[in-house]
matplotlib code that plots the C-alpha trace (Angstrom):
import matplotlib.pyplot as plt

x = [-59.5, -62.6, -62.0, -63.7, -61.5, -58.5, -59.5, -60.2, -56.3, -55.3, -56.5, -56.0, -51.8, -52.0, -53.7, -51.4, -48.6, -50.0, -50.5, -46.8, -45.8, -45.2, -47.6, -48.5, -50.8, -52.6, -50.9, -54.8, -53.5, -52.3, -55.5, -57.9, -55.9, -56.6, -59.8, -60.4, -58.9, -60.9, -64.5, -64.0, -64.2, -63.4, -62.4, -62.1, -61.9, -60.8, -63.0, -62.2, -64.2, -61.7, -58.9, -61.3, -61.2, -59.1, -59.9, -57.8, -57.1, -55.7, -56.0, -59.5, -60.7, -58.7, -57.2, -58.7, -62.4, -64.1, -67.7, -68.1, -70.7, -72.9, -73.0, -71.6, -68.5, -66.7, -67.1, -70.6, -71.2, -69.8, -72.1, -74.7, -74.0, -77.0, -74.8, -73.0, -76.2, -77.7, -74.6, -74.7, -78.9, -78.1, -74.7, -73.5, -70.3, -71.2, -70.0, -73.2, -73.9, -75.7, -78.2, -79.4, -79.8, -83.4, -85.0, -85.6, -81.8, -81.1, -83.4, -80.6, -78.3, -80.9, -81.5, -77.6, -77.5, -75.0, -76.8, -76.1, -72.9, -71.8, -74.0, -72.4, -68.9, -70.7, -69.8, -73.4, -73.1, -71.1, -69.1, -68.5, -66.1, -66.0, -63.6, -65.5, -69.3, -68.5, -70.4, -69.8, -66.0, -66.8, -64.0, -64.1, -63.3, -65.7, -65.2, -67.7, -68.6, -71.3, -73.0, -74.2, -72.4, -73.5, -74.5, -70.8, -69.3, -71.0, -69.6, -66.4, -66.8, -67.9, -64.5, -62.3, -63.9, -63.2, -59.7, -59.4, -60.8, -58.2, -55.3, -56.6, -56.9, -53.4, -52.1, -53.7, -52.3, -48.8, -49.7, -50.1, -47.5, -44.9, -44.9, -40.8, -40.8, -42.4, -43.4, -40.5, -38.4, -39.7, -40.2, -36.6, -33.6, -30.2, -30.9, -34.4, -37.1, -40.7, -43.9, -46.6, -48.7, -46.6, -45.5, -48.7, -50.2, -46.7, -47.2, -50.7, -49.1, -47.3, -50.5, -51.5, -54.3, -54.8, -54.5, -58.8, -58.5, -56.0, -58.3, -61.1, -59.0, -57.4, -60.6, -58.5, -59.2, -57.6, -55.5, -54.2, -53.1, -51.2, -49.9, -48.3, -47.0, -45.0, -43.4, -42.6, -41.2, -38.8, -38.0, -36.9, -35.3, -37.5, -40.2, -42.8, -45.0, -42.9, -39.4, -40.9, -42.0, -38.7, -36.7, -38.3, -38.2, -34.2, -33.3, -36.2, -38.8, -41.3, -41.3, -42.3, -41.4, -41.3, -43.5, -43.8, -47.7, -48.6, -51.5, -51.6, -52.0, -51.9, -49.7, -47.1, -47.0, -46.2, -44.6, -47.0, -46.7, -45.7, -48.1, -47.6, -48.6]
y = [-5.2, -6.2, -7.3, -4.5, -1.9, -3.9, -3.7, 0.1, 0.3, -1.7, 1.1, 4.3, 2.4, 1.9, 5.0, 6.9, 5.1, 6.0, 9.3, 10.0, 8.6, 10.9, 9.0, 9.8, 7.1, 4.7, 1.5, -0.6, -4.0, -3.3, -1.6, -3.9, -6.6, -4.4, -4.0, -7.7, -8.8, -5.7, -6.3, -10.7, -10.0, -13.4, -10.4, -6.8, -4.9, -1.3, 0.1, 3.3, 4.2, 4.7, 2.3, -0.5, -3.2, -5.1, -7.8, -9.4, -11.7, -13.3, -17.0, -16.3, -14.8, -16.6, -13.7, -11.1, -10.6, -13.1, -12.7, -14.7, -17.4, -14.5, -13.2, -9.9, -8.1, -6.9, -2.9, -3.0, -5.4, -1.9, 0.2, -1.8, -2.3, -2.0, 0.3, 2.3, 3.3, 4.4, 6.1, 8.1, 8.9, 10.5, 12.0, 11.7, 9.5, 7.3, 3.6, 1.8, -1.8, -3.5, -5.0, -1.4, -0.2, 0.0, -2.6, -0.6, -0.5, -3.8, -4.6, -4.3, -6.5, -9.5, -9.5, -10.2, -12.8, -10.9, -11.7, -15.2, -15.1, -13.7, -15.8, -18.9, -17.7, -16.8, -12.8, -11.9, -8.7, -6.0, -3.1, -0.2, 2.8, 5.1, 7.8, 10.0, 9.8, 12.7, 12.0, 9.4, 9.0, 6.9, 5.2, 3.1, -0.2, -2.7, -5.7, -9.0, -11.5, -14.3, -11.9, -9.0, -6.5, -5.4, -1.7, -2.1, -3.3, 0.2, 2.6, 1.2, 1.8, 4.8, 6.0, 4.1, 5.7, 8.9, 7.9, 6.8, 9.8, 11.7, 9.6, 10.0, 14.5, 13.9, 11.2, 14.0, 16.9, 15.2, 14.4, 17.8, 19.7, 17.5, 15.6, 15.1, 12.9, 9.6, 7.6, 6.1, 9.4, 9.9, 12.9, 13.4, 15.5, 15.4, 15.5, 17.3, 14.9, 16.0, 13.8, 13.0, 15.2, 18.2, 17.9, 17.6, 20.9, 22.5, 21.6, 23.5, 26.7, 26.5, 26.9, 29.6, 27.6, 29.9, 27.2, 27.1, 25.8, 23.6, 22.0, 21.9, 20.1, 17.4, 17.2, 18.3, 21.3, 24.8, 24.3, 21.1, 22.5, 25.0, 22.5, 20.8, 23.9, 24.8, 21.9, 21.8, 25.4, 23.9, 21.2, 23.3, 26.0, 29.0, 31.3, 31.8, 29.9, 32.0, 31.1, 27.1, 27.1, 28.6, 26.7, 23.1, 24.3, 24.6, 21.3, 19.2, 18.6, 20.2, 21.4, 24.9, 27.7, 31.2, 33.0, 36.8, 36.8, 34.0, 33.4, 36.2, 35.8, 38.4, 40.5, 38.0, 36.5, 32.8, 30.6, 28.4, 24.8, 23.5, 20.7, 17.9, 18.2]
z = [45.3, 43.2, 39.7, 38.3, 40.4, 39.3, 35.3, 36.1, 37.4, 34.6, 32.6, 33.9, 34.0, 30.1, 29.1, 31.3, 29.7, 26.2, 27.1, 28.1, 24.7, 22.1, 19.6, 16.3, 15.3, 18.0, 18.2, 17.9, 18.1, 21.5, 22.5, 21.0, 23.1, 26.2, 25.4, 24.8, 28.4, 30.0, 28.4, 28.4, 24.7, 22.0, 19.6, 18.8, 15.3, 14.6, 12.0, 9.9, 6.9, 4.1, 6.3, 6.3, 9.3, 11.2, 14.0, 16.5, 17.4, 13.8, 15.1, 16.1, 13.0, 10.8, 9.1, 7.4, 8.1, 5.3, 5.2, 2.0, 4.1, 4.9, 1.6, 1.9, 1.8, 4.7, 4.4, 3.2, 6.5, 8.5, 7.1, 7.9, 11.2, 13.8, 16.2, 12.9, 11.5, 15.4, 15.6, 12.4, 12.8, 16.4, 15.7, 19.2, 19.8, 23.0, 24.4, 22.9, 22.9, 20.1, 22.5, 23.5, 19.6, 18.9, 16.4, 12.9, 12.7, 12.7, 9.5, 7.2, 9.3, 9.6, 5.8, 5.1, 7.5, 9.8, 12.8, 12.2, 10.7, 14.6, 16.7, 14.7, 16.0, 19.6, 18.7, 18.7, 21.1, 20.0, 22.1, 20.4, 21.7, 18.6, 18.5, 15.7, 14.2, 12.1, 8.9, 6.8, 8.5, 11.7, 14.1, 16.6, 18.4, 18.4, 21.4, 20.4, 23.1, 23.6, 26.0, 26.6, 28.9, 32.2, 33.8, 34.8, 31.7, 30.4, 32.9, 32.5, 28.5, 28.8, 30.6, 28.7, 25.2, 26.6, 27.6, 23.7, 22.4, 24.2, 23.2, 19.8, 19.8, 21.0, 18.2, 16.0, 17.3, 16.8, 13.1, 12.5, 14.2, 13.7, 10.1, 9.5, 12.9, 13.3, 16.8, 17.3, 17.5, 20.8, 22.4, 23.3, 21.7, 23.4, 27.2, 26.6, 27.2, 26.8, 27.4, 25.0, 26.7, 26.7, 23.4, 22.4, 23.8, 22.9, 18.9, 19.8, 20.9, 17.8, 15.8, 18.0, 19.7, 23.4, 26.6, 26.7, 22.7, 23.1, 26.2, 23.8, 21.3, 23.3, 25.5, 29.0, 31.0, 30.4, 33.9, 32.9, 29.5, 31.6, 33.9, 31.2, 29.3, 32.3, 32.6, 29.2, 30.0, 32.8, 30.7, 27.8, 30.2, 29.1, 31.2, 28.1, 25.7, 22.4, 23.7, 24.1, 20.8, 19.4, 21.5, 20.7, 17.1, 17.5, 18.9, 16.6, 18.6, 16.4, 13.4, 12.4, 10.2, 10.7, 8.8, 7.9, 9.0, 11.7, 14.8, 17.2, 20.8, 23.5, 20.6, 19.8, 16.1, 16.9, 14.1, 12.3, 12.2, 8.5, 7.7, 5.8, 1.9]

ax = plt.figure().add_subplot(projection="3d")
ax.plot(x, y, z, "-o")
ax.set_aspect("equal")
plt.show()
């Protein structure tokens, strides 16, 4: 097996392993990690406007991201960022390297001295894998290196992002469907064990969401949502999506309330999910 096949097992294992998790928030120290051994990265930092930045790893860095020598502070030096601003000018979320980013949107960076403050710590080229470009409220990972990354290296970012995106929709999902129970509950009750996955697109069914919606929303296709509903079905010992919600309701899995109005689907008024306030 080439190297690149066997980063590309590596993974499909871990996101699979994520993805059976019943995960309300991403756990981004171990993915940037992943993402550092996957891309020959020196670091990787997880930006979210309003959550700031963080950067791994801490003996590399030094700590929290100090950009005091370059003159700037830390979440203007985001905004600023060469790929952030391509990013937010085409609106698309795409694996982009900062190599790639046309000139005018680097002016900014070169006048702050960021360009140097990286090359000085050989983390010149950038990775990034954002999760959203929605105005204003970009997320994403961002690998640094010496160099810049291959046609490869792209592909491989390309599918990963995706895979992150995914993991993400789900983490979301979870958030929202489920706000009395944290991570580390699990997805388990008694002897009733249900997988990230289905628990994901069964907290969807609670808000109504038809098995094409719920697709869209966790970016899967309508026969895989269905694929995991009826095995969340067999799991919970019931024949229908109504009795699944009522039934992981009952035991704790998720938490709902029955209202006296709720989503309607194919004639059934399904509970709707209490969020948090």
């Amino acid at each position: 097996m080439t190297r690149a096949r066997r980063l590309d097992a590596e993974w499909l294992d871990f996101g699979a392993h994520l993805l059976e998790q019943p995960l309300t928030a991403l756990p981004h120290e171990q993915i940037a990690r992943q993402l550092i051994a996957a891309f020959d990265g020196v670091g990787c930092s997880y930006t979210s406007f309003g959550d700031g930045m963080t950067m791994w790893p801490p003996e590399f860095w030094g700590g929290p991201a100090d950009y005091d020598n370059a003159g700037v502070a830390a979440r203007e030096s985001t905004w600023i960022h060469p790929i952030v601003q391509y990013l937010d000018a085409r609106g698309e979320a795409d694996a982009v390297q900062i190599a790639d980013v046309p000139s005018c949107f680097h002016e900014a960076w070169r006048a702050r001295g960021m360009d140097s403050y990286y090359r000085s710590m050989s983390v010149d080229h950038h990775l990034s894998l954002p999760l959203s470009v929605e105005p204003g409220t970009q997320a994403a990972f961002v690998i640094g290196r010496s160099d810049a990354f291959d046609d490869g290296e792209m592909t491989r970012a390309a599918r990963v992002r995706r895979l992150l995106v995914g993991l993400e929709r789900q983490a979301s999902a979870l958030r929202a469907a489920r706000p009395a129970v944290t991570s580390a509950d699990g997805g388990s009750r008694g002897d009733v064990t249900l997988t990230g996955r289905q628990l994901a697109v069964l907290c969807l069914a609670a808000e109504g969401l038809t098995a094409a919606a719920t697709g869209r929303r966790l970016g899967i296709a309508e026969g895989t949502v269905h694929k995991h509903l009826q095995k969340a079905y067999a799991t919970l010992g019931v024949s229908d999506r109504l009795s699944a919600v009522l039934e992981a309701q009952r035991i704790g899995l998720i938490v709902v309330a029955l209202p006296t109005s709720g989503y309607r689907t194919a004639g059934i008024d399904l509970p709707t999910v209490v969020r948090p306030t």
